[in-house]
N, C-alpha and C positions, 0 to 999 in steps of 0.2 A: 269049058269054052269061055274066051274074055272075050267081054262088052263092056265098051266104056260109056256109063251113064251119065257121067257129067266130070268138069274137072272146078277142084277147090280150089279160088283165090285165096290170096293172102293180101293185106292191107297194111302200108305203109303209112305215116306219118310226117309231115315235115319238120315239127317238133315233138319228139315223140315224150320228151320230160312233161310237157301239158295235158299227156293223159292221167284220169285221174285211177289210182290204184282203188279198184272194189276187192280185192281177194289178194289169193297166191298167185293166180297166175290169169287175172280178169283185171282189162283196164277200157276206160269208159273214154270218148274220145272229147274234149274241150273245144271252145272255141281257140285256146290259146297251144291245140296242138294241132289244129287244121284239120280238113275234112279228108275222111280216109283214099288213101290213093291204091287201089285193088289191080290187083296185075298176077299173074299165074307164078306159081312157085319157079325158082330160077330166075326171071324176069327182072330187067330195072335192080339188082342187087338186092334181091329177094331170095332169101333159104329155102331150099327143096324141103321135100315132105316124102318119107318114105316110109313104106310100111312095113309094121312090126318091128319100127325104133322106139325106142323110149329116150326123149331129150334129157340128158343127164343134168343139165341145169335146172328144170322144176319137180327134180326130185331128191330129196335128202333123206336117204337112208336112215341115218341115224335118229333123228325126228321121227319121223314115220315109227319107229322102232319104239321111239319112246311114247311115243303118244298109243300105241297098240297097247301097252304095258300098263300106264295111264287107265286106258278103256277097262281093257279084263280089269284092274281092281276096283275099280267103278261099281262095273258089272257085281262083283265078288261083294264086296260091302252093300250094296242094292238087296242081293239076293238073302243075308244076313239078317238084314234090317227086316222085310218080310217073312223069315223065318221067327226075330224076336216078334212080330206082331201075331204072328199065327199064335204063336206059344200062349200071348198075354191073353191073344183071345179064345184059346181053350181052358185056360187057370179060370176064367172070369165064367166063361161056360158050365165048367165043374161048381165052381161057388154056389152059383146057384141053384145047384141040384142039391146041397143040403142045407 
């Protein structure tokens, strides 16, 4: 059964270069880009929002790709390094016992 619980605005700009860039895809509004102008998707030359797209412009593949790759060896030399300390700290364990 559909119920529509509310509908997402979208927020426009009049300057939209005077927002200040926080992130990939997060921007903070200036005084030198004006105070946001909210109007429903479609509206005023405003982009629809639809569901179960993924906008192909704040995603790069390939990045993503590397930086996953990046991670796991992170991850992989991380778990290493905790293995050499485990090691040092059963030698140093043993030591002691003669």
């Amino acid at each position: 059964q559909f119920q529509q619980l509310g509908t997402i605005q979208l927020a426009s700009f009049i300057n939209p270069e005077g927002l200040i860039h926080e992130g990939e895809t997060l921007y903070s509004p200036t005084d030198a880009s004006g105070t946001p102008l909210l109007s429903n998707p479609g509206d005023q030359g405003l982009g629809l929002l639809r569901q179960s797209f993924l906008e192909a412009s704040n995603t790069e593949p390939v990045k993503e790709l590397i930086d996953l790759i990046k991670t796991q060896r992170n991850v992989e030399l991380n778990s290493q390094v905790v293995q050499a300390s485990d090691q040092l700290l059963q030698l140093v364990s043993n030591l002691r016992r003669f």
